[in-house]
C-alpha positions as CSV (number, residue, x, y, z in Angstrom):
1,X,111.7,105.3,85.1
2,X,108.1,104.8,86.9
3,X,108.5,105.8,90.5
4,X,110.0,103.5,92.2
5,X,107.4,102.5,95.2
6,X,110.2,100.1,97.2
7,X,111.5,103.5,97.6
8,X,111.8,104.6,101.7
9,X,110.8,108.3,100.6
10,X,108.1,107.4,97.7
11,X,104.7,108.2,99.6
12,X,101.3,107.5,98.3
13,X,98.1,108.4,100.3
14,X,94.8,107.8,98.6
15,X,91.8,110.2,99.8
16,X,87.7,109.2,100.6
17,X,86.9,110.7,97.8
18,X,89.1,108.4,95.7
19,X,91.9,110.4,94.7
20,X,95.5,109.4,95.2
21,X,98.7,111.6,96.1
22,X,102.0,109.8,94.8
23,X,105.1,111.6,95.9
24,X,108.8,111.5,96.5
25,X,109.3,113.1,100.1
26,X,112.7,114.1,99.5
27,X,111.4,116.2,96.4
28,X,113.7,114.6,94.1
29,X,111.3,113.2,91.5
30,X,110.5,116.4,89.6
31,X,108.0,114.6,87.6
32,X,105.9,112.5,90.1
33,X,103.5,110.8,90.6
34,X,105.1,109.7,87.1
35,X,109.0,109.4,86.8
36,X,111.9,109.1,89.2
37,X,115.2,110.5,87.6
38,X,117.5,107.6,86.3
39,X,119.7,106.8,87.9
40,X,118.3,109.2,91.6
41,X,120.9,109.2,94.0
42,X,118.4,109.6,97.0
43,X,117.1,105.9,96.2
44,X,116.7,103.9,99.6
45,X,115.1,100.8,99.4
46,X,112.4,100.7,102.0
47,X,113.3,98.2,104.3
48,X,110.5,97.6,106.8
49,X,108.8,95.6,103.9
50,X,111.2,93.7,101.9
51,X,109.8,90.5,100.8
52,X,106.6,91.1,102.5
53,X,103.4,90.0,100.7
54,X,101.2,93.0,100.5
55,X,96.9,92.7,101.7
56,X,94.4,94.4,99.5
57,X,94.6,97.9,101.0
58,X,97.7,98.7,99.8
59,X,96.9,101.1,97.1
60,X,96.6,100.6,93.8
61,X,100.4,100.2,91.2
62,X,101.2,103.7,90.0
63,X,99.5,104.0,86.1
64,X,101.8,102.9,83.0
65,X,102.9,105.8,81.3
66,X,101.5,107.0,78.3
């Protein structure tokens, strides 16, 4: 599974120079920034944004896997 951004511990930080940091803060996604384990037992939905329409500085959707 892609990593799951409605995640409360997914964390993404993008840098001046244009590169991008996509990580699980609870270290459980041994494979970020490109797969969550199925099913992760430390899933919590983020809830200060549920439903929220997201601007255009949020950064960009993590890439499709390959």
């Amino acid at each position: 599974m892609p990593m799951r951004t409605e995640c409360k511990h997914y964390e993404s930080r993008t840098y001046a120079n244009g590169d991008a940091v996509r990580k699980c803060n609870v270290d459980n996604a041994p494979d970020a920034p490109w797969r969550c384990p199925e099913p992760c037992d430390k899933f919590e939905r983020r809830l200060a944004d549920v439903a929220w329409v997201h601007g255009s500085a949020v950064p960009p959707p993590t890439p499709p896997e390959v």
